[in-house]
N, C-alpha and C positions, 0 to 999 in steps of 0.2 A: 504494500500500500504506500510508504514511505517511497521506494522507488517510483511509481509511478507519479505522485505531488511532485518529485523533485523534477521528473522527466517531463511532465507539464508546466513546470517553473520556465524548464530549461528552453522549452518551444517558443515559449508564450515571449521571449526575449530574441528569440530569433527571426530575423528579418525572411520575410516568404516573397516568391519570386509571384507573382500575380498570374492566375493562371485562366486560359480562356475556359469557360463554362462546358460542360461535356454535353452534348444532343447526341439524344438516340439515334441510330441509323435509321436513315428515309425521314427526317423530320428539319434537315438543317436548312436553317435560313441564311441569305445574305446581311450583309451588315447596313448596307445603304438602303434607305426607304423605300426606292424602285423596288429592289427585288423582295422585298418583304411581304408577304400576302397577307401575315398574321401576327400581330401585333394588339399588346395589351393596353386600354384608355388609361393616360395618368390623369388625368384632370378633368374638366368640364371643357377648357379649351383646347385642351387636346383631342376630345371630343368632336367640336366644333369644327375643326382644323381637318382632323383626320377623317372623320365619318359622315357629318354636314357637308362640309363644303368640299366631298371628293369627286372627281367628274365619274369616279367609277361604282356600280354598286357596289355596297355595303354593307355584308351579313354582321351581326352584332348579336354574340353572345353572351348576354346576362344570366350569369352563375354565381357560383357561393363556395369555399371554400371546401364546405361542410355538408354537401348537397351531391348525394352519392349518386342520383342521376345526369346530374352536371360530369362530374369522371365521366362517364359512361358516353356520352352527347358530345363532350369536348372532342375529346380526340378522334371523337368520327367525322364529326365537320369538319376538322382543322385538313384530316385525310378528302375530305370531298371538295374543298375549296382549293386544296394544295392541284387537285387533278384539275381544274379550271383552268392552271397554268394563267394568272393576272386576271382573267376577264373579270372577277370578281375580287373583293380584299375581305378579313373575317376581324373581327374589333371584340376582343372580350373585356368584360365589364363587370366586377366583381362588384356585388351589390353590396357587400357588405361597406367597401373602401369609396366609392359612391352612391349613397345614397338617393343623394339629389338626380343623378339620373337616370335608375330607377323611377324614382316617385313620377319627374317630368316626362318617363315614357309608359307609364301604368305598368309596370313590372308590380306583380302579384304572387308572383310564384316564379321560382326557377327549375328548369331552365327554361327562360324565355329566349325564343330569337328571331331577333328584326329583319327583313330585307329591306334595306334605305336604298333611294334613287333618288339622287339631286335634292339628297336632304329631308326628302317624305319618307317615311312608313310606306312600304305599298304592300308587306304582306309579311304575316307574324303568325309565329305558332309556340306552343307552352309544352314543355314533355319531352320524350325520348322519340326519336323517330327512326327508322332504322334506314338503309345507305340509299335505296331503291328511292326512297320516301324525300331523303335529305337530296338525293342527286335531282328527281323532277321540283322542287324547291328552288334549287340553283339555277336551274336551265329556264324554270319561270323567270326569273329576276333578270339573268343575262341575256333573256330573249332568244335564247338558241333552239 
């Protein structure tokens, strides 16, 4: 036990070299905002910025930390927009670290999520839906 406090002492004083974050395989993103498809809201105006005022549509996933169908939702979208290759982007929205837009978008339950075009709501659904389901969703919104 004594070894190990000393060997945490000993860490905790050593300088760490900064290391890039690990991503699972088939999920890596670019670093610059073109190639990004999916990306997390910080703010209200990043919101604004990102998912309002984008010429492209705009899936927007409102989930919860704590919201074991949200796991379940996320990374099946994240997989179904990734296959879109840009025509679409996906904006997740953790309800709990924004409330406020939640509430301004009548989020009631998660997971909810939005399809936005030029900043409207044009079509939203609440629940788990499975890939068949989520891909005729996408193909509505990108018009394809």
């Amino acid at each position: 036990m004594a070894q190990r406090l000393a060997l945490r002492r000993l860490l905790s004083f050593t300088p760490r070299t900064p290391r890039a974050p690990l991503v699972p395989h088939g999920r890596a993103f670019g670093t610059s905002p073109g190639c990004r498809s999916t990306f997390n809201v910080q703010d209200g105006s990043d919101f604004q910025d990102r998912v309002v005022n984008n010429p492209k549509p705009v899936v927007v996933d409102f989930h919860a930390q704590w919201c074991g169908p949200c796991k379940i939702l996320g990374p099946r979208l994240e997989k179904m927009v990734a296959k879109q290759e840009g025509k679409v982007l996906m904006a997740k929205v953790d309800i709990d670290d924004h409330t406020d837009l939640a509430i301004e978008y009548e989020v009631s339950a998660v997971p909810t999520v939005l399809a936005m075009k030029n900043g409207d709501v044009v079509d939203k659904f609440v629940g788990i839906k499975d890939e068949d389901q989520l891909e005729a969703f996408l193909k509505k919104l990108i018009g394809a």
